[in-house]
mmCIF file as gemmi writes it, N, C-alpha and C atoms, coordinates in Angstrom:
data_model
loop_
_atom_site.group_PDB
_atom_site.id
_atom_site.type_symbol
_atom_site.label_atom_id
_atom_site.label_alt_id
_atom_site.label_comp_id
_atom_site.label_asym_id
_atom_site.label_entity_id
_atom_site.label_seq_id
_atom_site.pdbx_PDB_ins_code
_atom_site.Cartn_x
_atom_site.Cartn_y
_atom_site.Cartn_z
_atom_site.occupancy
_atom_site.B_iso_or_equiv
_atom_site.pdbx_formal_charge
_atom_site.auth_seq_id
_atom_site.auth_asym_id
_atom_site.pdbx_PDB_model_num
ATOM 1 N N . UNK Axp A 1 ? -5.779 110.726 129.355 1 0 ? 1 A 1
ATOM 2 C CA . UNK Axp A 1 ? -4.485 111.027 129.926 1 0 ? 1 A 1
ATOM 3 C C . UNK Axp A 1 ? -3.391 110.45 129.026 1 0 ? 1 A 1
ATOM 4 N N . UNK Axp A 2 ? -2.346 111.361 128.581 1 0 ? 2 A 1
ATOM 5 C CA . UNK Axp A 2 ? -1.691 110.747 127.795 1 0 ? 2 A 1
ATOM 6 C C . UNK Axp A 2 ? -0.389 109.432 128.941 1 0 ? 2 A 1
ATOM 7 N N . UNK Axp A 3 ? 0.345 109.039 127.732 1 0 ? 3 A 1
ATOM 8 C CA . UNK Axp A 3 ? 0.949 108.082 128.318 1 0 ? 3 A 1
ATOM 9 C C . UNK Axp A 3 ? 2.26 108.642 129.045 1 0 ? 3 A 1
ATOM 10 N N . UNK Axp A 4 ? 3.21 108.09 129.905 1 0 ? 4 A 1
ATOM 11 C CA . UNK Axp A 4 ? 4.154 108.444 130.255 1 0 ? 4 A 1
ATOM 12 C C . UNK Axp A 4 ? 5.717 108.237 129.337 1 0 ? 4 A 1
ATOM 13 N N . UNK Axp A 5 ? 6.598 108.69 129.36 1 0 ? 5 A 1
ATOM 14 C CA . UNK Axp A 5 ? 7.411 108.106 128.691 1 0 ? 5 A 1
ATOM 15 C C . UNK Axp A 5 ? 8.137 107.062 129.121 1 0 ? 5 A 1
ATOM 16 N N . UNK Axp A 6 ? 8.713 106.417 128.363 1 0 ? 6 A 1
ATOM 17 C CA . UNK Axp A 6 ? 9.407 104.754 128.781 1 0 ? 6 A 1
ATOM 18 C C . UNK Axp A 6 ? 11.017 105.277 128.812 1 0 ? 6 A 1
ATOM 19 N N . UNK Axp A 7 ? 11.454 105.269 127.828 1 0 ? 7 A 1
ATOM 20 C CA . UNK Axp A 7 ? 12.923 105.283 127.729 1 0 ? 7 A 1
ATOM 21 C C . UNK Axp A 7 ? 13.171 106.563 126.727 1 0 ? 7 A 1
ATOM 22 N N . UNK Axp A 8 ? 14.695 107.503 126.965 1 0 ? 8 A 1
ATOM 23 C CA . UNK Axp A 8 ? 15.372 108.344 125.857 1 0 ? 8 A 1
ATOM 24 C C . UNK Axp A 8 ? 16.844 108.178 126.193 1 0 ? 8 A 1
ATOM 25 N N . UNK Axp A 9 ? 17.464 108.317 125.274 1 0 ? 9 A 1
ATOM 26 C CA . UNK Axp A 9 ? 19.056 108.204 125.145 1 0 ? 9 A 1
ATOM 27 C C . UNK Axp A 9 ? 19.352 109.897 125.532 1 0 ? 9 A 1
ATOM 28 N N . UNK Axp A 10 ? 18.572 110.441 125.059 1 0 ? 10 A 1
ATOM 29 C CA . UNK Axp A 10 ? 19.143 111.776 125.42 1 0 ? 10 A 1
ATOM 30 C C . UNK Axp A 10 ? 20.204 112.352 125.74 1 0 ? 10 A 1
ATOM 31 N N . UNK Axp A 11 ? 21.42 112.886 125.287 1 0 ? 11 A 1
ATOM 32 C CA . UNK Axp A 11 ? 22.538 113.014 126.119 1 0 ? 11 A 1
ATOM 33 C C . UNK Axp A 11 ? 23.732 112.626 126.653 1 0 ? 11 A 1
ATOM 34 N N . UNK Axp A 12 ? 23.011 111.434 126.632 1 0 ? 12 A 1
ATOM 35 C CA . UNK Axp A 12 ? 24.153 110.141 127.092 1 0 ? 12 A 1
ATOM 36 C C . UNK Axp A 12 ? 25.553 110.265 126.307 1 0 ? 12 A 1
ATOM 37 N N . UNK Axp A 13 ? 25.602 110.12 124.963 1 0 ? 13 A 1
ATOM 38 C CA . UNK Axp A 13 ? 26.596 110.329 123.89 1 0 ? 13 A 1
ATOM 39 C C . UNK Axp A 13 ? 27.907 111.39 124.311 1 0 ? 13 A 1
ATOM 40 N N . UNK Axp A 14 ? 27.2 112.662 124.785 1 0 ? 14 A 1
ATOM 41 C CA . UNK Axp A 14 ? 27.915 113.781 124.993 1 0 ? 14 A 1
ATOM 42 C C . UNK Axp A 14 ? 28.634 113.826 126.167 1 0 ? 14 A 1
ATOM 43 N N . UNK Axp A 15 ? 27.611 113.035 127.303 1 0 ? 15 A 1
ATOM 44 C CA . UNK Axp A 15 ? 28.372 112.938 128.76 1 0 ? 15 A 1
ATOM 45 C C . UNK Axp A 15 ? 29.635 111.814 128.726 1 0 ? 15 A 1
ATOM 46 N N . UNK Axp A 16 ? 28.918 110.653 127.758 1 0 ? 16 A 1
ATOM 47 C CA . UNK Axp A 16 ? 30.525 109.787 127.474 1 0 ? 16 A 1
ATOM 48 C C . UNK Axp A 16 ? 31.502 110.07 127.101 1 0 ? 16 A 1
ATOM 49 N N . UNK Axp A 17 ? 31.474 110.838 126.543 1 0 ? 17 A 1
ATOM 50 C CA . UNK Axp A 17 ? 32.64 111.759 125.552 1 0 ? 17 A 1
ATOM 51 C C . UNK Axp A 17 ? 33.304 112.818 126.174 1 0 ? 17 A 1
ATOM 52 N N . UNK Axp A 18 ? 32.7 112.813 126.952 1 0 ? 18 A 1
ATOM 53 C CA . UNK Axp A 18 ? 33.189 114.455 127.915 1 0 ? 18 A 1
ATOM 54 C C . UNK Axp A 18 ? 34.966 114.282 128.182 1 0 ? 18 A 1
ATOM 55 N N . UNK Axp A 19 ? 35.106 112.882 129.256 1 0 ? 19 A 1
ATOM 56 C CA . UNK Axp A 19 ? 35.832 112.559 129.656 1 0 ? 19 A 1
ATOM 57 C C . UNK Axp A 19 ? 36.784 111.54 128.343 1 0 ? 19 A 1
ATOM 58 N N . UNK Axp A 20 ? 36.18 111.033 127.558 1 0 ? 20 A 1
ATOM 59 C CA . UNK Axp A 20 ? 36.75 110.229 125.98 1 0 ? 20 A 1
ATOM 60 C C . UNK Axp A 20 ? 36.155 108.974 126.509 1 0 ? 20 A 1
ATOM 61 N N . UNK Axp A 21 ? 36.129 108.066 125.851 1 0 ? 21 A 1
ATOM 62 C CA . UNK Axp A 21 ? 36.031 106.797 125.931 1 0 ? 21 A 1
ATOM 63 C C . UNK Axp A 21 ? 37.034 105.925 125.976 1 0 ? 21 A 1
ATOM 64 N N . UNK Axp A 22 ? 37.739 105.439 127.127 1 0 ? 22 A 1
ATOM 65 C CA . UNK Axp A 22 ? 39.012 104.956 127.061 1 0 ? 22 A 1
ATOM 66 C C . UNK Axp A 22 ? 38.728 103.458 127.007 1 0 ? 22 A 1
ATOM 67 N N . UNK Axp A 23 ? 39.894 102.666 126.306 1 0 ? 23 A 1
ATOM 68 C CA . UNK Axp A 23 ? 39.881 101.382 126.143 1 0 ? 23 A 1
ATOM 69 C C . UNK Axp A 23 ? 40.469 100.823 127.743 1 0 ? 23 A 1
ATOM 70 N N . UNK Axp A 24 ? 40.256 99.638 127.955 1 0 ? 24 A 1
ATOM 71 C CA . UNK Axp A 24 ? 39.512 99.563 129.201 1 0 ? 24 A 1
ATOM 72 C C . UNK Axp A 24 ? 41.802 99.028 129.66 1 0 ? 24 A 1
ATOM 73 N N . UNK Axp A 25 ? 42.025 99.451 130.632 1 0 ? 25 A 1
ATOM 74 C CA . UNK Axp A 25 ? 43.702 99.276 131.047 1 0 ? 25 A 1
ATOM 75 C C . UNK Axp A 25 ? 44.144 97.257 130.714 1 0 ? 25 A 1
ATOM 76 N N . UNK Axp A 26 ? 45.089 97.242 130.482 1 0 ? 26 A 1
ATOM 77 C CA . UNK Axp A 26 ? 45.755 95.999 130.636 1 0 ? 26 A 1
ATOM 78 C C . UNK Axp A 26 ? 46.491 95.447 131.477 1 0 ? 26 A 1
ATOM 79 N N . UNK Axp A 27 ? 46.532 94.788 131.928 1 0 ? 27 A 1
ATOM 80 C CA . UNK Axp A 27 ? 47.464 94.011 133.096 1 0 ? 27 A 1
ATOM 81 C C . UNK Axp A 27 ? 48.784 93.541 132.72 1 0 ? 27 A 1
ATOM 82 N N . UNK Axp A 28 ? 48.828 92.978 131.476 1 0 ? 28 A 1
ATOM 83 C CA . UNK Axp A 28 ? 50.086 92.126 131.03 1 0 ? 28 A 1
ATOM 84 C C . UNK Axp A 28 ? 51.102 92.901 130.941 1 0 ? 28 A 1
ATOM 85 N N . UNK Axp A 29 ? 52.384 92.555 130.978 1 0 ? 29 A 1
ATOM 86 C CA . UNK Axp A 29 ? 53.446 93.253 130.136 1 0 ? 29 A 1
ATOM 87 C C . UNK Axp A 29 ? 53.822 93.411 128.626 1 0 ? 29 A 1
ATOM 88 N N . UNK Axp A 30 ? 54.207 94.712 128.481 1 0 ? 30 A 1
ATOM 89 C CA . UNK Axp A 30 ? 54.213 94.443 127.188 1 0 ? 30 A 1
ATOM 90 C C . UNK Axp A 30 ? 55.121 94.025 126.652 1 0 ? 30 A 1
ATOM 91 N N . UNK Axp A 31 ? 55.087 93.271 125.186 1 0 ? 31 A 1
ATOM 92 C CA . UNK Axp A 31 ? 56.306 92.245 124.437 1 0 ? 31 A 1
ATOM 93 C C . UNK Axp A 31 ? 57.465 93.3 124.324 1 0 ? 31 A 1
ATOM 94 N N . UNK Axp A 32 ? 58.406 92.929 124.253 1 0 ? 32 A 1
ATOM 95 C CA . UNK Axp A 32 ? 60.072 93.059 123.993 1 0 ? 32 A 1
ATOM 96 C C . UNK Axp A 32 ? 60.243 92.958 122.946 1 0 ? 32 A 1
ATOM 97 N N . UNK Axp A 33 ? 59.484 92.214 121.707 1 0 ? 33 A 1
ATOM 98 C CA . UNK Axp A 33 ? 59.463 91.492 120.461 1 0 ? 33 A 1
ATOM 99 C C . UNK Axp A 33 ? 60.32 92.811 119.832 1 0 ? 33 A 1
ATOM 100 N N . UNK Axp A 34 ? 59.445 94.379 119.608 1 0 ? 34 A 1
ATOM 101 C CA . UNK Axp A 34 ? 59.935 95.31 118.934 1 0 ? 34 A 1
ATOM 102 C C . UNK Axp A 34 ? 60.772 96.354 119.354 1 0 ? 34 A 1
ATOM 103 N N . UNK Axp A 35 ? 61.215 96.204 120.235 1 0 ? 35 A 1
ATOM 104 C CA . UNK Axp A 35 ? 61.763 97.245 120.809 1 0 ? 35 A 1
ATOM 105 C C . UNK Axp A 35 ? 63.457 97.129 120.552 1 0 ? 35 A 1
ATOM 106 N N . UNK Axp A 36 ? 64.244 98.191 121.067 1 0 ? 36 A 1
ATOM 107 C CA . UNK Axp A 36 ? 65.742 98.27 120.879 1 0 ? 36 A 1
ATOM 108 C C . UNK Axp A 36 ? 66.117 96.953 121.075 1 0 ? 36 A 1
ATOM 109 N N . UNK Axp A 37 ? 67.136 96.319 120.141 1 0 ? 37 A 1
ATOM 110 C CA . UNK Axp A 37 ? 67.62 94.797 120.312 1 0 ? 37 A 1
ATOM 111 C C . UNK Axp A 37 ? 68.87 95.11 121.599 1 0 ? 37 A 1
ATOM 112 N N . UNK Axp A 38 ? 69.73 96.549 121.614 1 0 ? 38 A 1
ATOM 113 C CA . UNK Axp A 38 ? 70.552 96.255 122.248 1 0 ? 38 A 1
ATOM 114 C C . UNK Axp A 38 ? 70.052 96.479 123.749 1 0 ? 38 A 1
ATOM 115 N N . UNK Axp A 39 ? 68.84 97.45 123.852 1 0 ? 39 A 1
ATOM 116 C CA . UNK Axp A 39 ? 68.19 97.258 125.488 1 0 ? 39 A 1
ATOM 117 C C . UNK Axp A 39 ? 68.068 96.091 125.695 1 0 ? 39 A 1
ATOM 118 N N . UNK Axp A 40 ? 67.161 95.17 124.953 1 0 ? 40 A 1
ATOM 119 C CA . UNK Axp A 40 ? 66.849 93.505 125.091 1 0 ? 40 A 1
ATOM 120 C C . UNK Axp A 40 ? 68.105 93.217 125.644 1 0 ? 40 A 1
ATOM 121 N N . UNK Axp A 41 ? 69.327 92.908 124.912 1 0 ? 41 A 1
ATOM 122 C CA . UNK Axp A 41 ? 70.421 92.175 125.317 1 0 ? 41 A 1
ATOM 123 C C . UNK Axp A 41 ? 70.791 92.479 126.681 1 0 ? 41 A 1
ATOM 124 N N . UNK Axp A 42 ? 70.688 94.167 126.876 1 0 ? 42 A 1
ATOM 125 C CA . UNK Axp A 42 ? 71.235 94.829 128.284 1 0 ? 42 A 1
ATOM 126 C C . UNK Axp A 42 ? 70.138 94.108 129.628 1 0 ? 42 A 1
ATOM 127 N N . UNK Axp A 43 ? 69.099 94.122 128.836 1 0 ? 43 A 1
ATOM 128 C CA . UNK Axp A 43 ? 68.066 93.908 130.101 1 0 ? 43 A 1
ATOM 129 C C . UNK Axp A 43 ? 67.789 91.993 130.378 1 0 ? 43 A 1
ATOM 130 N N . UNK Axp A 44 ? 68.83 91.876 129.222 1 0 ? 44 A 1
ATOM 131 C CA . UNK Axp A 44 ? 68.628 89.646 129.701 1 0 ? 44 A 1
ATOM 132 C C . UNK Axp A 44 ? 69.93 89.595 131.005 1 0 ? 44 A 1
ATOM 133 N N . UNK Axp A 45 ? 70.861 90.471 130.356 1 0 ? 45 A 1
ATOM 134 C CA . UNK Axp A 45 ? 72.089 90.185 131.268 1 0 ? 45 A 1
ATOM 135 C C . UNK Axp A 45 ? 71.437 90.937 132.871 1 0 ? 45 A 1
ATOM 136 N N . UNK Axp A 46 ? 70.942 91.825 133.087 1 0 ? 46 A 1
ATOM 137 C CA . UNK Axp A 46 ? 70.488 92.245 134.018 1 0 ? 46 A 1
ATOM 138 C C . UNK Axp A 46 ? 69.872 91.363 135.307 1 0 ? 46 A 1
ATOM 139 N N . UNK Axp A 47 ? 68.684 90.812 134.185 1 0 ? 47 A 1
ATOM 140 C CA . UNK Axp A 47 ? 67.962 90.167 134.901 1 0 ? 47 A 1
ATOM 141 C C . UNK Axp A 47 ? 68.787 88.7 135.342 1 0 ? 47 A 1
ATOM 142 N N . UNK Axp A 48 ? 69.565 88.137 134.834 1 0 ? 48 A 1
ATOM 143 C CA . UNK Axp A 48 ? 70.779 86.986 134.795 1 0 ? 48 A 1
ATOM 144 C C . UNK Axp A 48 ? 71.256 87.629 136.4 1 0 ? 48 A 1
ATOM 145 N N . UNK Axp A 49 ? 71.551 88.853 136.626 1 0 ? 49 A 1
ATOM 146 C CA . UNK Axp A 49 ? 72.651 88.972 137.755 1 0 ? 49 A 1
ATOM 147 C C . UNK Axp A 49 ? 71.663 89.44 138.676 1 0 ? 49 A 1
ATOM 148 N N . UNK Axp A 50 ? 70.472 89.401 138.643 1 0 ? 50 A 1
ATOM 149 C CA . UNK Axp A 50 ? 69.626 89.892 139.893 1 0 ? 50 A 1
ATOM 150 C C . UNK Axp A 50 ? 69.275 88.462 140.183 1 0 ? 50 A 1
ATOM 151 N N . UNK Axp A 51 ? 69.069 87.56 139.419 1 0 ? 51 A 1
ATOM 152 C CA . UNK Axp A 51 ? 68.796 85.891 139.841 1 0 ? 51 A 1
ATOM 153 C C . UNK Axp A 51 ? 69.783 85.468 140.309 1 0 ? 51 A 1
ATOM 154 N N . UNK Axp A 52 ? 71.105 85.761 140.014 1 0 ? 52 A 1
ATOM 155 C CA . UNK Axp A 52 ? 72.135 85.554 140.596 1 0 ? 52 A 1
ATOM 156 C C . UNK Axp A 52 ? 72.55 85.585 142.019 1 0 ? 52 A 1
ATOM 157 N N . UNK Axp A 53 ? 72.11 86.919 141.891 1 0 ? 53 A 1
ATOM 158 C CA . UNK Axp A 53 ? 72.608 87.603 143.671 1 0 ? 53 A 1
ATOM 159 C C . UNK Axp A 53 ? 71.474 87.075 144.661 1 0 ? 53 A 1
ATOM 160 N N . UNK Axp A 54 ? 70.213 87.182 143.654 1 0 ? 54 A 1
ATOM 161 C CA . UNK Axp A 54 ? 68.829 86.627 145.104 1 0 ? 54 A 1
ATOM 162 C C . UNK Axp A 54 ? 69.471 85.028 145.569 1 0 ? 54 A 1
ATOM 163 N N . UNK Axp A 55 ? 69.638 84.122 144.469 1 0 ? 55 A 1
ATOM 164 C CA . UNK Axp A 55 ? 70.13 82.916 144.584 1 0 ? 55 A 1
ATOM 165 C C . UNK Axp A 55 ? 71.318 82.664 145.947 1 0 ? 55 A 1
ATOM 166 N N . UNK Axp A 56 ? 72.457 83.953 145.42 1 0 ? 56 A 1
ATOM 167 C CA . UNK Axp A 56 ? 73.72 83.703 146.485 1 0 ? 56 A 1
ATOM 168 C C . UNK Axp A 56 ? 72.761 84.354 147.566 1 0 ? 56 A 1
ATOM 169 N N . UNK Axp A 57 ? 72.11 85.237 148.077 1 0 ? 57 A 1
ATOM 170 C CA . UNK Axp A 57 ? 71.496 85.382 149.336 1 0 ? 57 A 1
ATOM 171 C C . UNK Axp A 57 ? 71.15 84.166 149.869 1 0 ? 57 A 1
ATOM 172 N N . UNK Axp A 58 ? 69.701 83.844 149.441 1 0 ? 58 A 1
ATOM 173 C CA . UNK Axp A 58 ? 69.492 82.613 149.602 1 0 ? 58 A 1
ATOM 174 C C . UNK Axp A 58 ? 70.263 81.482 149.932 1 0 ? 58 A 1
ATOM 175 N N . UNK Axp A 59 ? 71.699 81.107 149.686 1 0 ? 59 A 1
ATOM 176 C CA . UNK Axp A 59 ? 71.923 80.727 150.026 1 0 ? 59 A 1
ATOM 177 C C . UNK Axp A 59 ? 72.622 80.669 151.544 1 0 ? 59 A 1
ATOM 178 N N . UNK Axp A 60 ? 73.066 81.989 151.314 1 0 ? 60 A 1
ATOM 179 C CA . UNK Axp A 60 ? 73.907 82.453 152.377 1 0 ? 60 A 1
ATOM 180 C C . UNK Axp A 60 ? 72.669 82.331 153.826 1 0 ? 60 A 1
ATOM 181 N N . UNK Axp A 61 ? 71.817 82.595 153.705 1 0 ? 61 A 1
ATOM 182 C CA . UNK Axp A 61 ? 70.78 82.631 154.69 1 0 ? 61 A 1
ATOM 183 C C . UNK Axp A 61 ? 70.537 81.712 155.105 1 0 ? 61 A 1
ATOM 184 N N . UNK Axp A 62 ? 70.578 80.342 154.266 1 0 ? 62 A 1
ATOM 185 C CA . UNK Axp A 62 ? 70.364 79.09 154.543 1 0 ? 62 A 1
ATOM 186 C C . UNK Axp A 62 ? 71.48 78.33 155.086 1 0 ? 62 A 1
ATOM 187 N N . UNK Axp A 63 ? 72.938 78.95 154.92 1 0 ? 63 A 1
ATOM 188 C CA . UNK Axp A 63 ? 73.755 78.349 155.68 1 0 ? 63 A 1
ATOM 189 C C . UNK Axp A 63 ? 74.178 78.369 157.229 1 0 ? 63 A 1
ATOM 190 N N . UNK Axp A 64 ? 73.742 79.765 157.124 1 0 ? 64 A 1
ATOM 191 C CA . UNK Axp A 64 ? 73.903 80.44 158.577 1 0 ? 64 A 1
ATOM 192 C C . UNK Axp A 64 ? 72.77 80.316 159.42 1 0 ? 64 A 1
């Protein structure tokens, strides 16, 4: 009786590929380092007046 087979790759290659092989997603944000200098500038002052206003809430909530 011959033997059974153990293992084949068979296929596998083509079914991975079907869909592509994607590099697996990231969580982080990405750096600012390269991007438009004058968005950067627009988006420090931004974020400056949204800390701002949560801050004056905050306070206001806490007085009343």
């Amino acid at each position: 009786m011959a033997k059974s087979k153990n293992h084949t790759n068979h296929n596998q290659i083509r079914k991975a590929h079907r869909n592509g092989i994607l590099k697996p997603k990231t969580n982080y944000a990405r750096t600012l380092r390269y991007r438009n200098p004058k968005m950067r500038k627009n988006q420090k002052a931004v974020t400056a007046g949204n800390m701002r206003v949560l801050r004056e809430k905050k306070e206001a909530a806490k007085s009343s």
